[in-house]
N, C-alpha and C positions, 0 to 999 in steps of 0.2 A: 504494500500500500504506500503510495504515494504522503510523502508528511505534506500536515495540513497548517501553515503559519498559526502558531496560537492555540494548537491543540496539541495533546501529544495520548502513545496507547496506554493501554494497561500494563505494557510489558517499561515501560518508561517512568509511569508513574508508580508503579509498588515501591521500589528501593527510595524514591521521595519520600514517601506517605512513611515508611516502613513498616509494610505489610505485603504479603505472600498476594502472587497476580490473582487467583482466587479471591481473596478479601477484597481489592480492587472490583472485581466484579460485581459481586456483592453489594460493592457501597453505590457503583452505577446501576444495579437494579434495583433496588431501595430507594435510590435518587438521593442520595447521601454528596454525591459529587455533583453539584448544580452543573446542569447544562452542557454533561454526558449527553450521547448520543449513538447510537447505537447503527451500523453502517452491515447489514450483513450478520456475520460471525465478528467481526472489531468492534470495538467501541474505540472513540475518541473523546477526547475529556479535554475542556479548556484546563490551560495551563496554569491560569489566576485562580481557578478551582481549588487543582490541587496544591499551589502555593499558601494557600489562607486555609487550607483543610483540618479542622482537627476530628482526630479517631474519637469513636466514641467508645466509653466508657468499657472496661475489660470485662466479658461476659454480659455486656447491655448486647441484645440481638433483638432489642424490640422493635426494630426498626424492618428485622425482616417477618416480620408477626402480621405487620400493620395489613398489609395487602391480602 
């Protein structure tokens, strides 16, 4: 995939955030990462997202309950 100025993937953002690409998934299906987007099998995640990102709370998983 072609990089997209201002976004980057899951595989880019995990070692940011410092979380396993899985958990990155997670927080773009949750919509944890605002204005994630989903292309396919990629997801792209603006970059100011995950720069301002904080994890949530160790063992909080309500977030994937909600849905």
């Amino acid at each position: 995939m072609a990089t997209i100025p201002g976004y980057m993937t899951i595989q880019e953002a995990a070692p940011i955030i410092g979380v396993s690409e899985a958990t990155v998934t997670r927080y773009c299906q949750g919509e944890l990462l605002k204005g994630a987007k989903n292309l396919g099998k990629q997801w792209i995640i603006p970059s100011r997202s995950v720069k301002t990102f904080n994890k949530p709370a160790r063992g909080n998983h309500a977030f994937l309950r909600q849905k």
